[in-house]
Structure formats: structure tokens, C-alpha cells
C-alpha positions in Angstrom: -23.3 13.0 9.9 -23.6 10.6 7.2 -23.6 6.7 7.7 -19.9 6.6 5.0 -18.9 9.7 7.2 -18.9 7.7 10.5 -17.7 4.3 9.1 -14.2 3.8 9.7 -11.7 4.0 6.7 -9.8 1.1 5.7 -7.4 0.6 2.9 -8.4 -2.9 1.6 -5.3 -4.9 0.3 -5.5 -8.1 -1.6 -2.5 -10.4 -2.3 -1.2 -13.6 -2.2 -1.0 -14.4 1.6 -4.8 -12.7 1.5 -6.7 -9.8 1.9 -7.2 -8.2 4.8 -8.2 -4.6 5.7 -5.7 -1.2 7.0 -7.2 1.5 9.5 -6.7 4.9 7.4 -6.4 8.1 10.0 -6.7 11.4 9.3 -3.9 14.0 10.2 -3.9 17.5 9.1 -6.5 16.9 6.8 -4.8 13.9 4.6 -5.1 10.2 4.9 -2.2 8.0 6.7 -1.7 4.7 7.1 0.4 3.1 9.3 3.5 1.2 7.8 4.3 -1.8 10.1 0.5 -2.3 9.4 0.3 -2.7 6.4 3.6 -4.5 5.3 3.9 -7.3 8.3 1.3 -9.2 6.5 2.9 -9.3 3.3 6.3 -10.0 4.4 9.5 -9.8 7.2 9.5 -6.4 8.3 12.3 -4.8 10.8 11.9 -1.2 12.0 13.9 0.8 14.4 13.7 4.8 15.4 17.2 6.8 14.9 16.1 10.2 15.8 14.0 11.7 13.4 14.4 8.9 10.8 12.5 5.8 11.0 14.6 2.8 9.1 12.6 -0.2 7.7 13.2 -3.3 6.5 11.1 -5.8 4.6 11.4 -8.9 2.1 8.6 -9.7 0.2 8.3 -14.0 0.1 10.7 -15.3 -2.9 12.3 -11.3 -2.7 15.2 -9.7 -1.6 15.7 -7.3 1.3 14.6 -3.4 1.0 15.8 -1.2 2.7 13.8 2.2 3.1 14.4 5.1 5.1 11.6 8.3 6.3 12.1 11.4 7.9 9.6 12.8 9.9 7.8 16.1 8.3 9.2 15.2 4.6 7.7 14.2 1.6 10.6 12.4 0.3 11.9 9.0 1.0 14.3 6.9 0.2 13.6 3.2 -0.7 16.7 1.4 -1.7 18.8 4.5 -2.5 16.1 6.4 -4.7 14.1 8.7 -4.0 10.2 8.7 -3.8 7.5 11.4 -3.6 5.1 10.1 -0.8 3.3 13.7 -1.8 2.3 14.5 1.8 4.6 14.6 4.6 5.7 11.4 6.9 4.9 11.5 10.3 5.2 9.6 13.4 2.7 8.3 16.0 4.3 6.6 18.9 6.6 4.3 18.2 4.5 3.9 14.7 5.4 5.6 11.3 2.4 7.3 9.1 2.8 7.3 4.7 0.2 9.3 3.7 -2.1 6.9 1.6 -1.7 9.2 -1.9 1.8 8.4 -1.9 1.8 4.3 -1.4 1.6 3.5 -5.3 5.3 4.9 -5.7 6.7 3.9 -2.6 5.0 0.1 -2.8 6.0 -0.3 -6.3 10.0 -0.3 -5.3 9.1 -2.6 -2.2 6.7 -5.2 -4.0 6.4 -7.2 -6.9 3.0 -6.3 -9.1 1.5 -3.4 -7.2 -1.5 -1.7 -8.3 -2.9 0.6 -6.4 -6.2 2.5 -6.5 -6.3 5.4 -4.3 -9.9 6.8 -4.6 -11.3 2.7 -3.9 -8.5 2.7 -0.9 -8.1 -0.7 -2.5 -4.2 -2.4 -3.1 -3.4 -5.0 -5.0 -0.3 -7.0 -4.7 1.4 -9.9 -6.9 -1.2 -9.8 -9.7 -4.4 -10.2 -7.9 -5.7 -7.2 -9.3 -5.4 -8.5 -12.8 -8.3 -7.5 -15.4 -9.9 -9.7 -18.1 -12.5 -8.9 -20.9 -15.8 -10.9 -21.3 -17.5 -11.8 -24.3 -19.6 -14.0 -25.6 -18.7 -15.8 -28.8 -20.7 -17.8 -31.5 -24.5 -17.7 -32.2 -26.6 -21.0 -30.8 -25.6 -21.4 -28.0 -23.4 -18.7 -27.1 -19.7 -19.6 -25.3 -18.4 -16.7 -22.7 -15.1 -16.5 -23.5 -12.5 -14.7 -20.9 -9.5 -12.6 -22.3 
């Protein structure tokens, strides 16, 4: 076994409040995360059971409610009315619900401001803190590095 094979997965997730770092399990073959994990940090986050659905709750700071609903075994949920393709089916663990990590981009984008997500890196970022600039360096004695 290699030494990436036995390191644990995370899901890395940088944002305003911070970074800090998601277990990613494996279930039939496909990557999961669990929810309450990785929204309590970024937010107020309710959850209850009814059944076969699991109904969440979360307000991002400065952010209105969302309201989100998953049944177990589908690929569809709904987040504030619409529908989303979380591409793999939900599942639950316990009293825990699992969204399968290739289908957080589309669900977090109608939950959070600025989300970018990069699936194959396992690496989220939230509220512009994955923003890109160019560097270059301008003039000819000295040189200036100039950020765009």
C-alpha cells in the first residue's frame, strides 16, 4: 500500500472564519463527506431526520436562511426549492447525512456566497479566498513585481 493510499482523505476548505480540514469516506466506491461537518463551521446549521429525508438548515454570516432538503438513495436535492444534481446518491450514517464530494460545487454554490470548488485538490473555497492574481514584473532597472 502506498504512503497517499493510507493517509486519510480530507476535503480542505478555506474561508473567512478559516480553514480547517473534512474527513472524506468512501462508500460504494465514491467519496462522501459528511454535511453537519462541513457547514457548522461556516455558519448556523439546524438538522432534523423525517423519515427518509434529512432537512437542513443553515445561514451563512451576513446571509439569509437556506433551507435544503435530501433523500436518502437519490441524487437529487433540493436547496431552496430547486433542484441540484449531487451526481451520486445521498446517504445516511447514523444520525449523520453523506453528499458525495463530486456534487458539493452545485449544491454549495446555492448555500454560500463565492464558492469555488476544486474537486480533484479536495480543496473548497468560500467568500473569495480562492481568488487568483497574475504576476509580472514591470520596467527594466530595477524591475517592480506588479500583482493583477
Amino acid at each position: 500500500m502506498s504512503v497517499r493510499a493510507a493517509e486519510e482523505k480530507r476535503l480542505a476548505v478555506y474561508s473567512p472564519q478559516g480553514t480547517y480540514w473534512v474527513s472524506v469516506v468512501e462508500r460504494e466506491g465514491k467519496d462522501y463527506v459528511k454535511l453537519t461537518e462541513l457547514l457548522q463551521p461556516l455558519g448556523s446549521l439546524t438538522a432534523k431526520w423525517e423519515g427518509h429525508k434529512w432537512k437542513v438548515g443553515f445561514q451563512a454570516a451576513g446571509r439569509n436562511e437556506v433551507e435544503a432538503e435530501f433523500r436518502v438513495g437519490k441524487r437529487k436535492a433540493k436547496v431552496e426549492s430547486k433542484t441540484v444534481d449531487l451526481r451520486w446518491p445521498f446517504l445516511a450514517e447514523g444520525e449523520n447525512g453523506l453528499a458525495p464530494v463530486a456534487g458539493l460545487g452545485a449544491m454549495l454554490s446555492r448555500m454560500l456566497p463565492q464558492v469555488e470548488f476544486r474537486e480533484n485538490a479536495r480543496r473548497l473555497f468560500v467568500g473569495g479566498t480562492g481568488t487568483q492574481f497574475n504576476a509580472a514584473l514591470e520596467g527594466r532597472a530595477p524591475p517592480r513585481l506588479v500583482l493583477h
